[in-house]
C-alpha positions in Angstrom: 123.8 66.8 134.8 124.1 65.6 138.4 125.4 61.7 138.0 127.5 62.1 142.0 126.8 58.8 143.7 126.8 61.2 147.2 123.5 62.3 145.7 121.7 59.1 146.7 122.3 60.4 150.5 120.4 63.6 149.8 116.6 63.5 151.6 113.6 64.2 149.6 116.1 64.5 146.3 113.2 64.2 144.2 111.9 67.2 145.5 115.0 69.3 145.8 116.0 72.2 143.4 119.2 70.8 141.7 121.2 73.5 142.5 120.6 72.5 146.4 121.3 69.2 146.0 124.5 69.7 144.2 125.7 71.8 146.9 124.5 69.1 149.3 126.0 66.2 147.3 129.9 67.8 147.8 129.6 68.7 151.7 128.6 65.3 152.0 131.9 64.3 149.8 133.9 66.8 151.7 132.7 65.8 155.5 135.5 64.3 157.5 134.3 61.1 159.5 133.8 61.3 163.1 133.5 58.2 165.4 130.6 56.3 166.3 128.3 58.1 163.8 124.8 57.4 163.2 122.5 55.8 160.6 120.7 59.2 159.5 116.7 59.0 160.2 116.1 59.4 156.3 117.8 57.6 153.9 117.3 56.9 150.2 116.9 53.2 149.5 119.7 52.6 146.7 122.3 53.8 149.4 124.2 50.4 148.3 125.3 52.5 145.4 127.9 54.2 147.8 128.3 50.6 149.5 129.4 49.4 146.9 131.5 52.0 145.3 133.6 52.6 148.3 136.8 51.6 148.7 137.6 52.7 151.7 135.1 52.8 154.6 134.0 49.5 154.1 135.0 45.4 152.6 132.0 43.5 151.4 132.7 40.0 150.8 133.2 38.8 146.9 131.7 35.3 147.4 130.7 32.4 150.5 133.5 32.1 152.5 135.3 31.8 156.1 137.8 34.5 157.8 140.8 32.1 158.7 143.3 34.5 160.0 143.1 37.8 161.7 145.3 39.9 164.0 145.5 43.9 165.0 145.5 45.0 161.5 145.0 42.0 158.9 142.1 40.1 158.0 142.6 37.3 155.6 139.3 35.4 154.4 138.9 32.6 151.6 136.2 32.3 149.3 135.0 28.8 148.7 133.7 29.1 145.3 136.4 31.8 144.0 138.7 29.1 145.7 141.3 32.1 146.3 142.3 34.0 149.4 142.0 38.0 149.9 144.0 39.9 151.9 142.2 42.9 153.7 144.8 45.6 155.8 142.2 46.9 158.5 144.2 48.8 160.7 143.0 50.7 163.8 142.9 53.7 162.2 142.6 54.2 158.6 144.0 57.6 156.6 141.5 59.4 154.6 142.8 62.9 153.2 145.3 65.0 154.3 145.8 64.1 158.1 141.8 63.0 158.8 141.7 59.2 159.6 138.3 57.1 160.7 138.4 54.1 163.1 137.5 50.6 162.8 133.8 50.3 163.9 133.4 46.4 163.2 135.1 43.3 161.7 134.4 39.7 161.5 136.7 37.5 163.9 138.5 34.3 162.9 136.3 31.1 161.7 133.3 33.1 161.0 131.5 32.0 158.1 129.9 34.8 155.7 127.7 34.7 152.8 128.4 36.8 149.4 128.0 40.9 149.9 128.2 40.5 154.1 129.9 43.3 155.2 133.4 41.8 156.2 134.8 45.2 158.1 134.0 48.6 157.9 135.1 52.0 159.5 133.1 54.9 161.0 131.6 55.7 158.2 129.3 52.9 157.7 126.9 51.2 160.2 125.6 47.6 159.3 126.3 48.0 155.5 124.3 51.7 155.3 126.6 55.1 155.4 126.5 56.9 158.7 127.8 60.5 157.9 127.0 62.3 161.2 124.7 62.3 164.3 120.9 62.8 164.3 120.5 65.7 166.9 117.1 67.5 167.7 117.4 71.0 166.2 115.5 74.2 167.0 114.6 76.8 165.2 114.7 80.3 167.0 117.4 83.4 167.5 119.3 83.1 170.8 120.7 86.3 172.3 122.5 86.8 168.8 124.5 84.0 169.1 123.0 82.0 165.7 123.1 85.5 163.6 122.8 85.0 159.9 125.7 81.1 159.7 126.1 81.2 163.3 125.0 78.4 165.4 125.0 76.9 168.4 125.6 73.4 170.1 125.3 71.7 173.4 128.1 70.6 174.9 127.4 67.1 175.2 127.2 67.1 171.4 130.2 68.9 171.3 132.1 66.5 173.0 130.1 63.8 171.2 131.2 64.9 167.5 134.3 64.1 167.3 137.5 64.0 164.8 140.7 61.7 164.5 143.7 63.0 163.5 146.5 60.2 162.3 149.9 61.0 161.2 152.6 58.9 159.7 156.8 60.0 160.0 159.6 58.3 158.7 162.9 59.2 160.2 166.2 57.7 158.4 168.9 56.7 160.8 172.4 57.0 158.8 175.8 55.9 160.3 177.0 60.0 161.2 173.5 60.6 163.2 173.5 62.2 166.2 170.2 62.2 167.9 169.2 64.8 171.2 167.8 62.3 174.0 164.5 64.7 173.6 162.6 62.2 176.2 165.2 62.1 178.7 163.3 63.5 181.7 160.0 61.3 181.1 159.7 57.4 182.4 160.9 56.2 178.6 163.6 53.8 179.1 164.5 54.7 175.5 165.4 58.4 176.0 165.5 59.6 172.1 161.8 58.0 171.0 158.7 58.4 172.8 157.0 54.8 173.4 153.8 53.5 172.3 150.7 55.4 174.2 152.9 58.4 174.7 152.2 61.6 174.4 154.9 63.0 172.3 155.8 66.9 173.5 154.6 69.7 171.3 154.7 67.8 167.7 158.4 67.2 168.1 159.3 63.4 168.2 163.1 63.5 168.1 166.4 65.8 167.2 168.5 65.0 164.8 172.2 67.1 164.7 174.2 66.7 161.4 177.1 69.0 160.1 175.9 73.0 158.9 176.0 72.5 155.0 174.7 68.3 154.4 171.9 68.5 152.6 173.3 66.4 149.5 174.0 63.4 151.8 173.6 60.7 148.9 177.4 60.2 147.3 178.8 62.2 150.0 178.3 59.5 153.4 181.9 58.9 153.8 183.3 61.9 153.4 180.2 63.6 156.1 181.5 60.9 158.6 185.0 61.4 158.5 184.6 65.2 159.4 182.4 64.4 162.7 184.8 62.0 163.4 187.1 64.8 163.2 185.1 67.5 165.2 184.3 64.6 168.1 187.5 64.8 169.0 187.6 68.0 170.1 184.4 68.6 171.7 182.2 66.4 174.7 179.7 64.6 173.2 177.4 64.8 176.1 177.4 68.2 175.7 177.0 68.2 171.8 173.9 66.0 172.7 172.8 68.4 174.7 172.4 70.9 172.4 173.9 73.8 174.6 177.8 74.5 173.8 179.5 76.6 171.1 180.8 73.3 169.6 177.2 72.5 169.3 177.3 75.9 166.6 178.9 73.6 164.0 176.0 71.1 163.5 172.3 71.9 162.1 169.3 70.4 164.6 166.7 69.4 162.6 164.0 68.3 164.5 161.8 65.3 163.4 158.3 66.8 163.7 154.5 65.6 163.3 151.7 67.6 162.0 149.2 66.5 164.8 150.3 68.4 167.8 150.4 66.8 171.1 149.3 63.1 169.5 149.7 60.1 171.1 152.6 57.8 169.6 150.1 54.5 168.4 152.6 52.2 166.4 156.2 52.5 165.9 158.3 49.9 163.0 162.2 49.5 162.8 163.6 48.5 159.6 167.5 47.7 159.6 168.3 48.5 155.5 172.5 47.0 156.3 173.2 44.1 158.0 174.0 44.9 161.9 177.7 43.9 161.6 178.3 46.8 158.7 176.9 49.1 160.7 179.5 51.4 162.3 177.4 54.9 163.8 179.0 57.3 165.9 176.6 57.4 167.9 177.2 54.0 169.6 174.6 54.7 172.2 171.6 55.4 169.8 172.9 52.2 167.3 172.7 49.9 171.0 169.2 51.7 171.3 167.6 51.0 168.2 169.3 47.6 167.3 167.5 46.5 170.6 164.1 48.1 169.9 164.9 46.7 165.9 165.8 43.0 168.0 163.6 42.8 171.2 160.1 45.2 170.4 159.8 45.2 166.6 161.2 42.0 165.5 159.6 39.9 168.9 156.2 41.8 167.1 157.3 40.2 163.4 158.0 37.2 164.9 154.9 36.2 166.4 153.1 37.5 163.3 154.9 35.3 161.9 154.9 32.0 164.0 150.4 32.6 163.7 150.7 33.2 159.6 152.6 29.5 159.8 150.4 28.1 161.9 147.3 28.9 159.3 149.7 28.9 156.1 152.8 27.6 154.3 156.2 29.7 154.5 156.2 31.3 151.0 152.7 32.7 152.0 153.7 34.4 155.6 156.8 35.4 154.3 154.9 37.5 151.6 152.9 38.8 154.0 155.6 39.9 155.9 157.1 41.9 152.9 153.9 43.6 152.0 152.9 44.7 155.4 155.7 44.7 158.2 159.0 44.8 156.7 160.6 47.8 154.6 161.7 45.6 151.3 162.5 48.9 149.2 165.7 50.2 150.7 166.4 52.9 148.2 163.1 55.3 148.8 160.4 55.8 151.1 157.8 58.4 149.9 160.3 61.3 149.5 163.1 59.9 151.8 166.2 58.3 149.7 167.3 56.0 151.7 170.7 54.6 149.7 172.9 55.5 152.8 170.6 55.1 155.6 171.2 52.1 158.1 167.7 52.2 159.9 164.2 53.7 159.2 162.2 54.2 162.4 158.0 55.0 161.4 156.4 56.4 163.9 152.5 56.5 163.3 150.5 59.2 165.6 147.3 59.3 166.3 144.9 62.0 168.2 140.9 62.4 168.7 140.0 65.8 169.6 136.6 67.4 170.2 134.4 70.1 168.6 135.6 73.7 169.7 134.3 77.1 168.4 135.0 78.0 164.3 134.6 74.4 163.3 131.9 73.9 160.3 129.1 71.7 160.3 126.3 70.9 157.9 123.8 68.7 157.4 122.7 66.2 154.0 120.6 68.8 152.5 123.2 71.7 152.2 122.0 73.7 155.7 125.7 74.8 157.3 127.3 77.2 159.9 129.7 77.8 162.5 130.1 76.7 166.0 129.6 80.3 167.5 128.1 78.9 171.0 128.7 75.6 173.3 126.1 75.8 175.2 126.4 74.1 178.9 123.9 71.0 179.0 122.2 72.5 182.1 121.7 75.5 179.9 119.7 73.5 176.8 116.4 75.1 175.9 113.6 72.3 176.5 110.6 71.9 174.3 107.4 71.9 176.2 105.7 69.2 175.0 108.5 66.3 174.7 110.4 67.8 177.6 113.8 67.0 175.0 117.0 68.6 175.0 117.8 70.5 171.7 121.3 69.9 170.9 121.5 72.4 168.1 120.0 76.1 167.7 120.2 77.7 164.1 118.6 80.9 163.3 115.1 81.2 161.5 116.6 84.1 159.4 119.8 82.9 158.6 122.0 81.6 155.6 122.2 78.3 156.7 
């Protein structure tokens, strides 16, 4: 029995052999979203069964109501019957699977007034309440010089460039007391040499250095102990040139370099949590503590702050302060995903983002299980034209292929 709620996306499903439509049903569950997609030309009309089954692309309001707060990445609305608030986190960029995100397409602003079902924000993947999965592009049908052979096919470049993908990425990076961090960003315009700032492009996928002593992985238990032999080894070597990475002393400590999995992403949101109070905070780096204490003081907590001074202009204390807690501020200061975090003294997250293009090898399909790969991008002065509608095709498959 098919019973997948992607079905209800499938064209002409009444009319499609089930095997087809069940291969069609879980490309359209594993496409990745892609900004600014369109409301397909055919559509079955009990699409609100994946409106309303969706948890992620999309917030549909639970009664009447009012948005009475709002700010980069938090709508908060109250429903007048329900007589309760909801808290919605609609951040720029959303995570979907493994390191795929989608973008906020729309959201309703402060003091607008909504009726019960109105769509209240949604992401790429939904247009006006109905889910968008792709782009409708004119296809042809005919070989091309034996570039669409058998999966093959080919695209224009406009759509190309039009079909895109974002990328978002998420590091956490515990600062402890005996860290010694490389200034990796020394040689760009960042006042702050070891992190990149926001809108940077960090270099390769590398966002800082961190040097600790050959033989520290069981840090937990062990802080004290770890500190008192750099203390040690400082003594006898230059800490500039330990910093810089390039001196036999150097030998004695392990780099481990604090790395993203999107390569060449743009640094989009960075949060500094201090897990000690400032005055039992002793590091040995004394240059990096004076760093991040002021990016923890002037840039992070200036941020919380006025978060906070609007929350308690709309609501009481207790309520902002929650707020805070569940969105801004790192409460558990033992873990963080994987990270122990009992003898850290900061946690820098750095969030990276990236959109990148369609290139050559990436898959595409359509709603009713037809796929290839990208074997062509063709120039846009290069696009066959038909002769009746003078229209650009934007995508060539083969009549005798696979697809």
């Amino acid at each position: 029995m098919l019973t997948s709620i992607n079905l209800n996306s499938v064209p002409f499903l009444s009319s499609t052999d089930a095997t087809r439509a069940s291969m069609a049903s879980k490309q359209i569950q594993q496409a990745l979203t892609s900004p600014n997609t369109e409301i397909p030309y055919v559509i079955g009309s009990d699409y609100y069964h994946i409106r309303d089954n969706s948890s992620m692309g999309i917030n549909l309001a639970k009664d009447d109501g009012k948005v009475i707060y709002k700010n980069q990445d938090l709508l908060i609305v109250f429903y007048k019957n329900l007589n309760n608030l909801e808290e919605l986190y609609i951040p720029p960029v959303k995570k979907t699977h493994s390191n795929f995100g989608t973008s906020i397409r729309s959201s309703l602003n402060i003091n607008d007034e909504f009726k019960k079902g109105d769509v209240l924000s949604s992401y790429d993947c939904f247009l006006d309440g109905i889910p968008t999965y792709g782009y409708n592009t004119f296809t042809g049908f005919f070989p091309f010089f034996g570039y669409n052979h058998e999966d093959s096919v080919i695209v224009s470049e406009s759509f190309a460039d039009k079909a895109k993908v974002v990328f978002i990425d998420k590091v956490y990076v515990p600062v402890y007391e005996y860290t010694l961090m490389q200034p990796y960003y020394k040689d760009t315009n960042n006042s702050y040499v070891y992190f990149p700032s926001i809108g940077q492009k960090i270099k390769d996928d590398i966002i800082c250095c961190l040097a600790m002593p050959k033989g520290t992985e069981n840090i937990i238990g062990d802080s004290s102990n770890i500190k008192n032999k750099i203390q040690t080894t400082l003594k006898t070597m230059n800490l500039s040139g330990l910093l810089s990475l390039n001196t036999n002393e150097s030998l004695k400590f392990s780099i481990d370099k604090i790395k993203s999995k999107i390569k060449n992403g743009t640094i989009s949101g960075i949060k500094i949590h201090r897990l000690k109070p400032s005055k039992l905070i002793n590091m040995i780096d004394s240059q990096l503590q004076n760093i991040i204490e002021k990016l923890h003081i002037t840039i992070y907590g200036k941020y919380i702050a006025d978060i906070y001074h609007s929350l308690t202009n709309t609501f009481d204390i207790h309520y902002a302060q929650q707020i805070l807690k569940n969105y801004y501020i790192c409460t558990d200061k033992k873990k963080r995903g994987d990270i122990d975090l009992r003898d850290a003294c900061y946690l820098l997250e750095f969030e990276i983002t990236k959109t990148d293009t369609t290139h050559y090898g990436d898959k595409i399909a359509n709603r009713y299980a037809n796929k290839g790969v990208i074997s062509l991008i063709l120039p846009d002065d290069l696009r066959p034209v038909t002769q009746e509608s003078d229209k650009f095709l934007d995508l060539i498959l083969s009549p005798f292929g696979k697809n």
